[in-house]
N, CA, C and O atoms as CSV, one atom per row, in Angstrom:
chain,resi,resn,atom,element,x,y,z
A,1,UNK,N,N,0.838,-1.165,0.000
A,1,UNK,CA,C,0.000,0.000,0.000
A,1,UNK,C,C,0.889,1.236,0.000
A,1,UNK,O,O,1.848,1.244,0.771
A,2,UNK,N,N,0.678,2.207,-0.736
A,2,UNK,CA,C,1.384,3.723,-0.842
A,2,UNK,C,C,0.455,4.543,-0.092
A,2,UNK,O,O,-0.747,4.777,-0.214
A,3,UNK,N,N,1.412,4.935,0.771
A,3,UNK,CA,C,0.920,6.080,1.671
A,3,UNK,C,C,1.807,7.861,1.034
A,3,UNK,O,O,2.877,8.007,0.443
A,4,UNK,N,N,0.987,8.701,1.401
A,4,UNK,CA,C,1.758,9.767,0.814
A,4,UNK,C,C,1.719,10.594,2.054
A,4,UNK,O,O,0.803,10.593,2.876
A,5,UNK,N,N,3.349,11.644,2.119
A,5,UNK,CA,C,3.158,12.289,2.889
A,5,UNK,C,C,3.630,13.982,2.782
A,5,UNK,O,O,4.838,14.117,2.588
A,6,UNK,N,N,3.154,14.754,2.842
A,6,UNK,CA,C,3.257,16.231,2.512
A,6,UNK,C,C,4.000,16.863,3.717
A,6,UNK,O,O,3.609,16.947,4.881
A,7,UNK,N,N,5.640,17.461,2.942
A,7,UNK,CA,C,6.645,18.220,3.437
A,7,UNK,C,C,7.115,19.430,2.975
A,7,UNK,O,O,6.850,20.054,1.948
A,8,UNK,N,N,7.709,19.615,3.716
A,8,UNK,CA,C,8.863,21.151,3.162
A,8,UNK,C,C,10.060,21.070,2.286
A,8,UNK,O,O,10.852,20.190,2.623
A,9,UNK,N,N,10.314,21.618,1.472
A,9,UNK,CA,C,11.242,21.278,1.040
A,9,UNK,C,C,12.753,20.906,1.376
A,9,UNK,O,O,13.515,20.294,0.628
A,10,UNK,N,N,13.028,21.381,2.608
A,10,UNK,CA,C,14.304,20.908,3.184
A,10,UNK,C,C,14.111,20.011,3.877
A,10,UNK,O,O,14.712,20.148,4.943
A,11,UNK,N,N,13.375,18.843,3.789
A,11,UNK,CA,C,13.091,17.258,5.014
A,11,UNK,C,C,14.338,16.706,4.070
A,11,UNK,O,O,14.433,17.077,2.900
A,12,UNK,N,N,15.221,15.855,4.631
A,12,UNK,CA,C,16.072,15.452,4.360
A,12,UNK,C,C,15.132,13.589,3.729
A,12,UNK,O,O,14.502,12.983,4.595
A,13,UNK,N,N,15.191,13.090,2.537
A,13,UNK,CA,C,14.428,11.995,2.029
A,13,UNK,C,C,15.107,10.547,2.860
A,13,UNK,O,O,14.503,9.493,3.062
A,14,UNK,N,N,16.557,10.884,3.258
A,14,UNK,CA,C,17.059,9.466,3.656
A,14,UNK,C,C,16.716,9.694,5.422
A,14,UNK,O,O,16.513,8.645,6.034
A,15,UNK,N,N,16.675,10.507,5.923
A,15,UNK,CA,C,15.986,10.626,7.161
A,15,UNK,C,C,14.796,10.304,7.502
A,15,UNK,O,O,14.559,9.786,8.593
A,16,UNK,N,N,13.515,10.670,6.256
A,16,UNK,CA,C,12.660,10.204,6.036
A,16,UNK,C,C,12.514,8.705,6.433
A,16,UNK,O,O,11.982,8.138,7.388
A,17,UNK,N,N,13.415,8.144,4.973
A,17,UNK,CA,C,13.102,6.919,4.973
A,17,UNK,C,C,13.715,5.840,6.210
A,17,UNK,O,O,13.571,4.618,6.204
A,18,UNK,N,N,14.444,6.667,7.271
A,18,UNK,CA,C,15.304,5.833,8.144
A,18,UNK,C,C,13.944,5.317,9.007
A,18,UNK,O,O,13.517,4.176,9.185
A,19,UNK,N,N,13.323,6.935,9.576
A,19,UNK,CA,C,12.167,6.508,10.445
A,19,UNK,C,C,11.032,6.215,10.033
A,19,UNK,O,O,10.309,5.826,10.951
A,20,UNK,N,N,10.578,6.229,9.099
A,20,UNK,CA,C,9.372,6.146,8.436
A,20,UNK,C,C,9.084,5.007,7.090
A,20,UNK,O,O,8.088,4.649,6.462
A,21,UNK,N,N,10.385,4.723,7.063
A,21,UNK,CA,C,10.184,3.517,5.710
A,21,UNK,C,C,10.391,3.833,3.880
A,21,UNK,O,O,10.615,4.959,3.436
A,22,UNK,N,N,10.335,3.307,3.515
A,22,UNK,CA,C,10.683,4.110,1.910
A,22,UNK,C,C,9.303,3.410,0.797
A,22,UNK,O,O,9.342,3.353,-0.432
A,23,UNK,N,N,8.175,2.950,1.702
A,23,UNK,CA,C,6.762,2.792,1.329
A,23,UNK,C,C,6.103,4.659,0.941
A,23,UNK,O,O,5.447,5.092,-0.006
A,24,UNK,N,N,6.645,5.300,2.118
A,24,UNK,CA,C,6.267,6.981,1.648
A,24,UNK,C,C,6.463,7.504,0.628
A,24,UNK,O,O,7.610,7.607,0.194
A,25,UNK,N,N,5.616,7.877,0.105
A,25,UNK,CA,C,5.403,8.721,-1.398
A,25,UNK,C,C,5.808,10.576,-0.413
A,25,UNK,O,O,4.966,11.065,0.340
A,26,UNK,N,N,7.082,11.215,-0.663
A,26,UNK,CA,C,7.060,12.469,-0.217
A,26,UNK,C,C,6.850,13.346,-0.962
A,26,UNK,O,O,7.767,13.478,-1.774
A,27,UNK,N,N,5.766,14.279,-1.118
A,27,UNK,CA,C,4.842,15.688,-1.745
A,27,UNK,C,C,6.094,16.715,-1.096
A,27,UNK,O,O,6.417,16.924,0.073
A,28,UNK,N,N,6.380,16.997,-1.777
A,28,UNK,CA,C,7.288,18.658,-0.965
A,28,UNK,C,C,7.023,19.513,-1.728
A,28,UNK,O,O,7.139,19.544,-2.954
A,29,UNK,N,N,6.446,20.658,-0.623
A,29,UNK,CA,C,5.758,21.731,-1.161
A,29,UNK,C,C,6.326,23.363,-0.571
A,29,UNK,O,O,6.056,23.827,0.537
A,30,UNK,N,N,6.987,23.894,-1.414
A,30,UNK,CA,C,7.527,24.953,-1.017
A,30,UNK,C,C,6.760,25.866,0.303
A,30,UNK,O,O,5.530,25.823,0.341
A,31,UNK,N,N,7.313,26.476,1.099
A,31,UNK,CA,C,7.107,26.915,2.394
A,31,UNK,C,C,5.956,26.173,3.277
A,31,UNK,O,O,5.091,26.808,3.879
A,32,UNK,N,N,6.028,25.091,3.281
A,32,UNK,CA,C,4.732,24.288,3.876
A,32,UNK,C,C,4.967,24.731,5.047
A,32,UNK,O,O,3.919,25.126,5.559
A,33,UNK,N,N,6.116,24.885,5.906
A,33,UNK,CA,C,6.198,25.088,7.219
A,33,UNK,C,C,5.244,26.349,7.667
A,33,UNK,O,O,4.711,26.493,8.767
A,34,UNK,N,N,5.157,27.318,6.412
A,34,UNK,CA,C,4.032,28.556,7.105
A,34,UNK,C,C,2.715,27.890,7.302
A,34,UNK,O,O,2.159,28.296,8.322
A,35,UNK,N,N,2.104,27.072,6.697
A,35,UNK,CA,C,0.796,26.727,6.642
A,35,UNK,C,C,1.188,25.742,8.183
A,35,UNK,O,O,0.277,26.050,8.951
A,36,UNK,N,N,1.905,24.969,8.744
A,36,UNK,CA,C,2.035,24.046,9.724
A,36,UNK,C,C,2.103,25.626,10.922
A,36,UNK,O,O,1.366,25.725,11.902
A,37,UNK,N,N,2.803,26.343,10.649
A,37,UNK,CA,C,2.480,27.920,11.913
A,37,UNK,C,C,1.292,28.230,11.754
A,37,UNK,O,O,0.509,28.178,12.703
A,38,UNK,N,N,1.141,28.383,11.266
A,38,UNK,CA,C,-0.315,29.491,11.094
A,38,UNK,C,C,-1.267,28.128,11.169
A,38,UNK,O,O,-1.552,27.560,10.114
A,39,UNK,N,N,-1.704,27.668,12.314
A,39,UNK,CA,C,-2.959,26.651,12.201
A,39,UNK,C,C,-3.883,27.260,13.501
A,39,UNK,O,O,-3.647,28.050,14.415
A,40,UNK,N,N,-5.127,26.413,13.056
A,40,UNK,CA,C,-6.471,26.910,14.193
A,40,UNK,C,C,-6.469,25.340,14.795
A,40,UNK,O,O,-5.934,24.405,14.200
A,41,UNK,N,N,-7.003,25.250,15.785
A,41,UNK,CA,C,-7.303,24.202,16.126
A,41,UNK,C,C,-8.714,23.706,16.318
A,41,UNK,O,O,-9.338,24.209,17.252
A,42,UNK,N,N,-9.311,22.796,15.577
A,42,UNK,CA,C,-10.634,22.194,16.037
A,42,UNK,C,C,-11.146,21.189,16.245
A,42,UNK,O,O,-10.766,20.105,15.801
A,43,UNK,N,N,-12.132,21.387,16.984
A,43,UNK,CA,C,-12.734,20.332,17.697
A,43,UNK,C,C,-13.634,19.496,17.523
A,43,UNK,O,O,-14.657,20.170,17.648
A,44,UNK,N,N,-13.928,18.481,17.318
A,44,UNK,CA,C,-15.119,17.490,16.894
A,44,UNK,C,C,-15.573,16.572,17.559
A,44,UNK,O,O,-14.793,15.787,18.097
A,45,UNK,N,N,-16.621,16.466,17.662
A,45,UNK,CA,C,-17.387,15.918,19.130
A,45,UNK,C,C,-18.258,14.862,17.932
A,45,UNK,O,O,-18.871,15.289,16.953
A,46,UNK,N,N,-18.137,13.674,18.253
A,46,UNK,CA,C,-18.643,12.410,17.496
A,46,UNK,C,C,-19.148,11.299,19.030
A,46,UNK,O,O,-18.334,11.013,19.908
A,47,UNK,N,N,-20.492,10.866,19.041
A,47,UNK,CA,C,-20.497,10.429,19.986
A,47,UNK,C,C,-20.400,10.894,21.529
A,47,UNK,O,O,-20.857,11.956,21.953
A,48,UNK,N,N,-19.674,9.842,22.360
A,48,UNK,CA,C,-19.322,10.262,23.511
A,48,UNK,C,C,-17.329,11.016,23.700
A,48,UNK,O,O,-16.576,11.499,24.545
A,49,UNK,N,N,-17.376,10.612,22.192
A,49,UNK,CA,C,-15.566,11.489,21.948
A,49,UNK,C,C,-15.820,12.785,21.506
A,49,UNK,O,O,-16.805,13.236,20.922
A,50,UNK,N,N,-14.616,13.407,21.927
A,50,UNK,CA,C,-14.052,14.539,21.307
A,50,UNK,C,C,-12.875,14.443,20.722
A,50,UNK,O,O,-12.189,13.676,21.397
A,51,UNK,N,N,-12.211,14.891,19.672
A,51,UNK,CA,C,-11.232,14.949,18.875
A,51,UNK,C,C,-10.783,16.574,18.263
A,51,UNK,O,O,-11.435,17.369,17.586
A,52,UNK,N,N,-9.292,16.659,18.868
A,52,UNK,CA,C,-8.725,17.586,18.533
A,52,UNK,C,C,-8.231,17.720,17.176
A,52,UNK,O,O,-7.094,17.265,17.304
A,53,UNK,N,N,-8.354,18.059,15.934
A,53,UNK,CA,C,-7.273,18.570,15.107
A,53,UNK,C,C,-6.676,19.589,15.060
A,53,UNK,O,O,-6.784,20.451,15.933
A,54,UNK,N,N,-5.935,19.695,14.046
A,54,UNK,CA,C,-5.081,21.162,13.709
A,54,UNK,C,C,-5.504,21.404,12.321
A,54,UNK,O,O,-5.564,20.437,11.561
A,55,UNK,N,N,-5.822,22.647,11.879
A,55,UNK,CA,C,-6.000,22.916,9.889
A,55,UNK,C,C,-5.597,24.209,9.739
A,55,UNK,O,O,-5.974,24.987,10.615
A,56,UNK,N,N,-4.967,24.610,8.906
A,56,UNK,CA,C,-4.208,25.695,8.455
A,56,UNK,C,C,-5.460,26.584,8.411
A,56,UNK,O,O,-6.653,26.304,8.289
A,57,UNK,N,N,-4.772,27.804,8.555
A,57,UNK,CA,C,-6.296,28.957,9.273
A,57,UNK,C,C,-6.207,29.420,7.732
A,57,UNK,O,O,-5.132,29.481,7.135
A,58,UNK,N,N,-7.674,29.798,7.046
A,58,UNK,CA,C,-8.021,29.645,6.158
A,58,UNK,C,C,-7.685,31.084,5.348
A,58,UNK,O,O,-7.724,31.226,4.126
A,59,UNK,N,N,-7.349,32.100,6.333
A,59,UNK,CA,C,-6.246,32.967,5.376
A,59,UNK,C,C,-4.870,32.787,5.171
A,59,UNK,O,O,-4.222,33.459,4.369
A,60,UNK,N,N,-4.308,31.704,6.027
A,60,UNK,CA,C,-2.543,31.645,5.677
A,60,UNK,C,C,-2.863,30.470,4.242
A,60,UNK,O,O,-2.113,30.473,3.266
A,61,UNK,N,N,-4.056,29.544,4.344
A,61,UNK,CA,C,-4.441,28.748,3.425
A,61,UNK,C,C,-4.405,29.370,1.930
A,61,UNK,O,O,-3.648,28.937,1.062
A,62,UNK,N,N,-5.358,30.490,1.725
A,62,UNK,CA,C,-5.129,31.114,0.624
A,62,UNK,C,C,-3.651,31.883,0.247
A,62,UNK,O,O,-3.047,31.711,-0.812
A,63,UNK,N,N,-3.223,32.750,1.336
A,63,UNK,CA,C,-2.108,33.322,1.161
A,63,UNK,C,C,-1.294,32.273,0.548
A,63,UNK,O,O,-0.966,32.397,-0.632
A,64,UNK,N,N,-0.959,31.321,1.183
A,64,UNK,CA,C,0.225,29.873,0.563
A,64,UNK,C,C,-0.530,28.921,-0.949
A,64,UNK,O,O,0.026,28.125,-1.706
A,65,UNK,N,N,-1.303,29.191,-0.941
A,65,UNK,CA,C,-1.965,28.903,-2.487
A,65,UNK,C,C,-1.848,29.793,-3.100
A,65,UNK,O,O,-1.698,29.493,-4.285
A,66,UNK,N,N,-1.831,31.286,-2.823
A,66,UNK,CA,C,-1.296,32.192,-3.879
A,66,UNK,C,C,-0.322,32.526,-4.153
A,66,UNK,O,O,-0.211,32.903,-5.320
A,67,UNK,N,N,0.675,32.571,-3.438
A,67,UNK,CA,C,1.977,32.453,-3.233
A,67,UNK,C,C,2.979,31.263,-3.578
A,67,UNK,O,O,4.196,31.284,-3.398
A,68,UNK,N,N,2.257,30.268,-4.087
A,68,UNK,CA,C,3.027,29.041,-4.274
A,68,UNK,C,C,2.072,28.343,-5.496
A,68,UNK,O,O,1.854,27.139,-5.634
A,69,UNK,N,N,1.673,29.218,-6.160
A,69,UNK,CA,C,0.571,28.793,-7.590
A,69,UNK,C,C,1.643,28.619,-8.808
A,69,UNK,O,O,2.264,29.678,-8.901
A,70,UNK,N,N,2.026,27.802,-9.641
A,70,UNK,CA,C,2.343,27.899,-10.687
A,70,UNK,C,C,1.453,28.257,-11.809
A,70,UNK,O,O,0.237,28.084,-11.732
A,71,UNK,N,N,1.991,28.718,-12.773
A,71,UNK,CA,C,0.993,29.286,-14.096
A,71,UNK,C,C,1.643,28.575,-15.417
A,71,UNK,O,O,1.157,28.779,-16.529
């Protein structure tokens, strides 16, 4: 099974693959690290759980899609 995983461009690939395996498909996407700062955190209540995520706050979202658009 291929799993994929979305980075920055400076993750080193053999570091990657030391801890993580060389099954990873790596996406590197110029300044990803701003979209990993700039996050909101939310909450989802399913049941008797709650579950925390993290998602890039939806203006650094556009800003890094416009900023990183090829034409």
């Amino acid at each position: 099974m291929r799993l994929d995983f979305i980075s920055s461009l400076d993750v080193n690939n053999k570091v990657v693959e030391e801890y993580i395996g060389k099954q990873i498909f790596i996406f590197k996407i110029d300044k990803f690290n701003f979209l990993l700062e700039n996050r909101i955190n939310i909450k989802i209540k399913k049941k008797r759980n709650e579950y925390s995520i993290y998602c890039p706050k939806p203006s650094a979202f556009i800003y890094h899609k416009a900023a990183t658009f090829v034409i």
